[in-house]
C-alpha positions in Angstrom: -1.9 84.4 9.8 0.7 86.6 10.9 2.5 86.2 14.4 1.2 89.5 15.7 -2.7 88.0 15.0 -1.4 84.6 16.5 -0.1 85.9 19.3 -3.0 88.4 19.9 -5.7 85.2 19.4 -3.3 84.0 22.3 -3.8 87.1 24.4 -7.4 87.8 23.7 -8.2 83.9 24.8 -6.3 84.5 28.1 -7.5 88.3 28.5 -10.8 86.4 28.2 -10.5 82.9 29.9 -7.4 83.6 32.6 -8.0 87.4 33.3 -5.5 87.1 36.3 -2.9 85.9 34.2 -3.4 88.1 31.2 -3.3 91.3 34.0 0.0 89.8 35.1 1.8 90.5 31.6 4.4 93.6 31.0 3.8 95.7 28.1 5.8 95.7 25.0 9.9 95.6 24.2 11.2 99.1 22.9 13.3 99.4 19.8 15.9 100.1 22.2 15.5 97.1 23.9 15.5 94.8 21.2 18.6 96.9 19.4 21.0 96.5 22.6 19.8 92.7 23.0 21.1 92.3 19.2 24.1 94.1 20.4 25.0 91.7 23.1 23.9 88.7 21.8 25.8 89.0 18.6 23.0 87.8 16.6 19.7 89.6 14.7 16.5 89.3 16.0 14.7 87.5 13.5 11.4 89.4 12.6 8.6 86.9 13.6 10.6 87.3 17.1 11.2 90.7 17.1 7.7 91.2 16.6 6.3 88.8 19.5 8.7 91.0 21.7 7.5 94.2 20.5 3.9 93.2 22.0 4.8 91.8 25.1 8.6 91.5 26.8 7.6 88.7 29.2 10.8 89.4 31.4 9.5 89.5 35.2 10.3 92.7 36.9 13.8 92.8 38.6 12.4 91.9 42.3 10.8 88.8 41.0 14.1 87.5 39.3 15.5 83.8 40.7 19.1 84.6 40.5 19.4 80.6 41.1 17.7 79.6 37.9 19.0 78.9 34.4 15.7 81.6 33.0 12.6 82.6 34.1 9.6 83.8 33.3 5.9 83.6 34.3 4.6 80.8 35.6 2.0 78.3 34.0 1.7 80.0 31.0 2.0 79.1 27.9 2.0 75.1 30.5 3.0 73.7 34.0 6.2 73.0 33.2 7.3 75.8 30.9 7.6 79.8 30.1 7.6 82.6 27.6 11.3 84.2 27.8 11.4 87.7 27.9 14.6 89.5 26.6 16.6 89.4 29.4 15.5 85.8 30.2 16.5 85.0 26.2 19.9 86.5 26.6 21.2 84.6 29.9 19.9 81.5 28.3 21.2 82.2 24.9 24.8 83.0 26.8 24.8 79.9 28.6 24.1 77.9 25.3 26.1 79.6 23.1 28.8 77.5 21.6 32.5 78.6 20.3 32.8 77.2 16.6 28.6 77.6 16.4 27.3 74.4 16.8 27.5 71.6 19.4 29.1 69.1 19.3 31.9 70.4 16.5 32.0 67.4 14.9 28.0 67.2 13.9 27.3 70.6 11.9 24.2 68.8 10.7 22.6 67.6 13.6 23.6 69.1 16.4 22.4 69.2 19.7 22.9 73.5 19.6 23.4 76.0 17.1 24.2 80.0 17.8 21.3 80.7 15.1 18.8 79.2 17.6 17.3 81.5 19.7 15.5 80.1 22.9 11.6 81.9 23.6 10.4 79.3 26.2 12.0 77.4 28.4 11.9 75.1 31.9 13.4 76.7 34.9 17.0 75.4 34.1 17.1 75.4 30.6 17.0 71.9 30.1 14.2 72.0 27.7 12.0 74.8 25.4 11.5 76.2 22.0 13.7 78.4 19.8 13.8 80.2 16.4 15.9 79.5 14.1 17.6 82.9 12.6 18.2 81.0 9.3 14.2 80.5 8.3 12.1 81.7 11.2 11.2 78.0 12.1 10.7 76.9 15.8 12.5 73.8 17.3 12.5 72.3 20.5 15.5 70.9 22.5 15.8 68.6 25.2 19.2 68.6 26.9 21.1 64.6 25.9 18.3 64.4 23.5 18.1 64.8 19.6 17.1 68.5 18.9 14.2 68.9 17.0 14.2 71.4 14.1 11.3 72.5 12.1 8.7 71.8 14.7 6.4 75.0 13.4 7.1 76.4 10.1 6.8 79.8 12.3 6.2 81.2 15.8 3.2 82.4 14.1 1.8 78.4 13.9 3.2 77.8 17.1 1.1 80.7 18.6 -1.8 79.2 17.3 -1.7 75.7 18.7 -0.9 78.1 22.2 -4.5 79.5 21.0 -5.9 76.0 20.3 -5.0 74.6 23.8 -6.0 77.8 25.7 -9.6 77.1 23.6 -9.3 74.0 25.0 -9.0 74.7 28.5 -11.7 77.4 28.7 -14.1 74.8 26.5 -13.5 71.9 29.7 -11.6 70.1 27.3 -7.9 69.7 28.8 -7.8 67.1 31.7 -4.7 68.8 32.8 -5.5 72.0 33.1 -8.6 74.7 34.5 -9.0 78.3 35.4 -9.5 78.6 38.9 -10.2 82.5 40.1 -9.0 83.5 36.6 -5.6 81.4 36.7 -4.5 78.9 34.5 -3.9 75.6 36.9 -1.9 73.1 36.2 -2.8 69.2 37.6 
């Protein structure tokens, strides 16, 4: 499966199961958009990313924006805890985690706690923790900051998507103890 029909099984379960949510979502990244993030960044998009973005750029509108977080993005979705980045969201992030030499720390190129060719997607409200692609082979990782980065995680976003679709199944099935859809909302216990 793709990560355009991942990520629409994601958007049709939510469209279907969290309507409120799904209604909260901004439409799609331009060409533009994605081209100037490149630009600043200093890095290409990889295409399973570039993709994702080009259905839905999950950056909140400017009035909504927490100047006095690390990111942010909508709330209890794709979890309590966590958020889809939008580009804007991806870039301050990125910025605050990019590295001089490429990798942290400079003397582990092998295991390292942060490499430039990771781009974050989701993230807590201070970066501490959340997903990225890596730019190398389009696999998603997970880092914790002062823990052991995880690489390899999903052999794609477009797996990843998919156990997004299984939980959200899930949920609307009864099946997650920690989470319901209250007034079509994802809720978080």
């Amino acid at each position: 499966m793709s990560v355009a029909e991942s990520w629409s099984r994601v958007m049709a379960l939510l469209r279907q199961h969290a309507p409120a949510d799904h209604a909260d979502l901004p439409g799609p990244a331009t060409e533009q958009m994605l081209a100037a993030a490149e630009v600043r960044m200093g890095v290409s998009l990889p295409g399973d990313l570039r993709t994702w973005l080009s259905l839905n750029n999950l950056d909140l509108p400017e009035e909504d924006v927490d100047d006095e977080v690390a990111c942010c993005g909508f709330d209890g979705f794709p979890d309590e805890g966590s958020f889809f980045l939008g580009i804007q969201a991806m870039e301050k992030l990125y910025a605050n985690r990019r590295v001089p030499g490429g990798f942290d720390p400079p003397d582990h190129p092998d295991n390292p706690f942060w490499r430039n060719e990771w781009i974050p997607f989701l993230s807590d409200r201070d970066g501490w923790t959340g997903k990225f692609i890596d730019v190398r082979d389009g696999r998603v990782g997970r880092w914790f900051v002062g823990e052991i980065t995880v690489t390899g995680e999903y052999e794609s976003m477009a797996r990843y998507f998919d156990s997004v679709a299984e939980m959200l199944a899930r949920i609307a099935d009864g099946g997650s103890p920690g989470c319901e859809v209250i007034e079509g909302r994802l809720v978080w216990s």
